[in-house]
N, C-alpha and C positions, 0 to 999 in steps of 0.2 A: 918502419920508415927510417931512412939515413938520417943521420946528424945533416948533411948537406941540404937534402928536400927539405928537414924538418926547420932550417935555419932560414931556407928561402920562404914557407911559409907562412912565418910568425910575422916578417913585416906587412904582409899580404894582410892577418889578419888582423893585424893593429891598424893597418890605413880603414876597412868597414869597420873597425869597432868606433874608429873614429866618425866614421862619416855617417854611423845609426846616432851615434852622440848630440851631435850636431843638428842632424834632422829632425830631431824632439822638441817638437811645442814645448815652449816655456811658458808655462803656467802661472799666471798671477794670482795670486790670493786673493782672495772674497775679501771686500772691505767692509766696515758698516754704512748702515744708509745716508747716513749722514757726513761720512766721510768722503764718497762719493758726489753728496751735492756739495760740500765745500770747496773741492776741488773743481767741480764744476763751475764754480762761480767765479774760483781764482781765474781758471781758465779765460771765461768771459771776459772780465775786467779786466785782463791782459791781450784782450782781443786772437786767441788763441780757439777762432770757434770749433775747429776740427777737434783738438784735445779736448773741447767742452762737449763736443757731441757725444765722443768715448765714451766720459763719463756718466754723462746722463743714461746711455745706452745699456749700459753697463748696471746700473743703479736701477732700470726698470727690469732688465734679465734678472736679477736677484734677488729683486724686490717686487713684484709688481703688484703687489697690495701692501702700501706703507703708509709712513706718515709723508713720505716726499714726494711718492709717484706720480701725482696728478699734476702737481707743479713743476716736477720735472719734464713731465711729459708737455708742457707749455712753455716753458723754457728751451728745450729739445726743439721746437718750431722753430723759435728763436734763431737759435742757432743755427740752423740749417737754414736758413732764409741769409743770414748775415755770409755764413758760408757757399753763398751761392747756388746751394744747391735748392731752386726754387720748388723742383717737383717732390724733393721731399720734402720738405717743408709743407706744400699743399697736403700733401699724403696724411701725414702727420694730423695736422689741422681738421683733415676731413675724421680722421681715426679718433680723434680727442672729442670731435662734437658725436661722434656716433655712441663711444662710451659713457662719454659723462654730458647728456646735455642738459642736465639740471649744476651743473658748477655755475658760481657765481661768476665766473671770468670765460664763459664759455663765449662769451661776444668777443672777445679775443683772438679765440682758435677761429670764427669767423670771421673778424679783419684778415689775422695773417693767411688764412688761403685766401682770401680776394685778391694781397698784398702780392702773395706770391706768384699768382697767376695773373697780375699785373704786370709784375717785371719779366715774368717769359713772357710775356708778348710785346713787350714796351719795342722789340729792335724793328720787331715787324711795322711799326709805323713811324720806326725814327730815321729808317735806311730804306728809300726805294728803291730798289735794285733791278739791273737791264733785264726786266723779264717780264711777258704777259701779267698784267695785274690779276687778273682773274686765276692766276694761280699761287698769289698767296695764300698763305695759314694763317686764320685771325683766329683759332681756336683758343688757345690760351686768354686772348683775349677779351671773346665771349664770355669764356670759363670766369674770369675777373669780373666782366658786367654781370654776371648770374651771382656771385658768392656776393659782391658788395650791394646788391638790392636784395640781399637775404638778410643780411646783417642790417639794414635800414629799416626794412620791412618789420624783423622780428625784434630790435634793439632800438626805438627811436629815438631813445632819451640814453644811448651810451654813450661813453667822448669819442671812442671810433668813428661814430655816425657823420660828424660831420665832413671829417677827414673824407669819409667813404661815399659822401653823395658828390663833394669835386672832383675827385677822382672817376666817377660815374659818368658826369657829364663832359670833362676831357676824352674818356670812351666813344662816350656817347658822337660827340663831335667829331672824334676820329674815325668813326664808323663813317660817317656820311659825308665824312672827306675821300674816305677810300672808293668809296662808291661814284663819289666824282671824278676820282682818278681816272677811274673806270668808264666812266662815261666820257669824259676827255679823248681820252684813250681812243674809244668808238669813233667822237667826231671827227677826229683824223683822219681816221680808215673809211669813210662817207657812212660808216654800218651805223642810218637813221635812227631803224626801230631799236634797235639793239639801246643808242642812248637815249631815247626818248624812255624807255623801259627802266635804268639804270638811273635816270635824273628823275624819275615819277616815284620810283622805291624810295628815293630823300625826300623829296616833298609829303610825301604821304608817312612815313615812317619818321622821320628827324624834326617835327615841327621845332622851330628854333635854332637849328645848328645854322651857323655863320655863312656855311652855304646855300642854304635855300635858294636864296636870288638866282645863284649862277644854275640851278638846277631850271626853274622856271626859265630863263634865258635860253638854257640848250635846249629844252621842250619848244619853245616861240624858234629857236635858228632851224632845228633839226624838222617839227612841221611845215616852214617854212621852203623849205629844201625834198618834202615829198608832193607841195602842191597840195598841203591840207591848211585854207588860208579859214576856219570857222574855226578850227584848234587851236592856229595859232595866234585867231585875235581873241581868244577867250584867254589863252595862258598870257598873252600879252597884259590884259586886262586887270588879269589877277595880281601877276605884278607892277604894275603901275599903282592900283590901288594901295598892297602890302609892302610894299618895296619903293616908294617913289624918289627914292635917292639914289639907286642901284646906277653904278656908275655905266653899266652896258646898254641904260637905256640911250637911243641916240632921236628920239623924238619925231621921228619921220614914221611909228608905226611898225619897229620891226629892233632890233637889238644888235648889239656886237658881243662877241666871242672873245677874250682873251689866253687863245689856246698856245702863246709864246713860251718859249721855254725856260726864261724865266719866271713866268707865274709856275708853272709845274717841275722848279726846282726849289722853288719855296720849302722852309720845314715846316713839317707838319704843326710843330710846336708856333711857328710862326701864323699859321692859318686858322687854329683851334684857338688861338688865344686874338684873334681880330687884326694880328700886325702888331701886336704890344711886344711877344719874347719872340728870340728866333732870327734866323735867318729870311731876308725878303725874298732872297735868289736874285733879286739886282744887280751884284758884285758878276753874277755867272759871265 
């Protein structure tokens, strides 16, 4: 080869020797286990939950039979919950009670996936958005009512519990608001059976939720509207007797509807709590 080829070369091969250089994972060093949760915790208390994820993460790849692991791996919920990231955090929770479910703190890893699977579903009933109701997603939702009646069920006497039977019943009430939506929704569109169907699934299913009334009410307007006057003075009846303050009854035998758009701009927070928190939709 020429001195001149051989000259053109050598920068050719210094620009890849640099750029294999560069491309090389940089390798961390193993720390011990306990260095790892120290730093983990710094992490935390500096509200750093991503860096505390790391570390924890890190600290179960190297260790994952130690003196830390199992508290890290509850803590790792933790953190992932605070970091937002709700579905691992459930993950996590559900992986922790399937390994360990003799730990003393295992009612924990059963709060935080209820917890977590509360707050993914919390927008679904904090924002109703321009779109057929019947096609939200209340699954995460659910997922929440099924993890915090596990944690009640199997834990009565944890300090979680109590937390986790209010949170149940905000659920619980939020369910059978949605379903009024829904039914609302129908009486609009005149589709009778359709809400007579959707306001009968809260009555029979929600005994207690704040709606009841209005659900009995659309069963008495929507009967009333097919020309089925024996159903609808039996549902009348029912509420008059269970309900006799119900502001839709008008006393002549037959009910009013408050299907204005500001009743169904209400927040949700406003209607599951009786008009205490919340927006009324009054202002709309």
């Amino acid at each position: 080869m020429s001195m001149l080829k051989l000259s053109r070369a050598l920068p050719l091969a210094a620009v890849v020797l640099l750029a294999a250089c560069s491309s090389t994972p940089k390798v961390e060093p193993v720390k011990t286990e306990k260095a790892y949760f120290d730093t983990a915790q710094h992490s935390m208390t500096a509200g750093n939950f991503s860096s505390a994820t790391d570390q924890l993460e890190a600290l179960e790849s190297h260790y994952p039979v130690g003196v830390y692991t199992e508290q890290a791996q509850l803590q790792l919920i933790y953190a992932k919950y605070q970091h937002l990231d709700y579905a691992g955090a459930a993950a996590d929770a559900d992986r922790f009670i399937r390994l360990h479910p003799g730990n003393a703190q295992v009612d924990y890893a059963y709060y935080m996936k209820g917890l977590a699977d509360y707050e993914a579903g919390s927008d679904t009933f904090n924002r109703y958005l321009p779109m057929d109701p019947a096609h939200r997603d209340l699954t995460a939702s659910h997922d929440a009512f099924t993890d915090l009646h596990e944690l009640v069920t199997r834990f009565p006497a944890s300090q979680y519990t109590p937390d986790a039977r209010q949170r149940m019943i905000y659920l619980r009430n939020s369910f059978a608001e949605y379903e009024m939506h829904v039914a609302r929704f129908y009486v609009r569109r005149q589709a009778w059976v359709a809400a007579i169907d959707r306001a009968r699934w809260v009555v029979e299913g929600y005994e207690g939720a704040p709606v009841v009334p209005e659900a009995l009410a659309i069963e008495v307007y929507c009967y009333n509207k097919l020309g089925l006057d024996t159903e609808a003075q039996n549902t009348l009846a029912l509420l008059n007797s269970n309900f006799p303050n119900y502001k839709g009854l008008d006393g002549k035998g037959s009910v009013k509807l408050d299907l204005s758009k500001s009743n169904e701009n209400r927040s949700l927070l406003n209607i599951v709590t009786f008009g205490l928190l919340g927006s009324n939709g009054q202002d709309q």
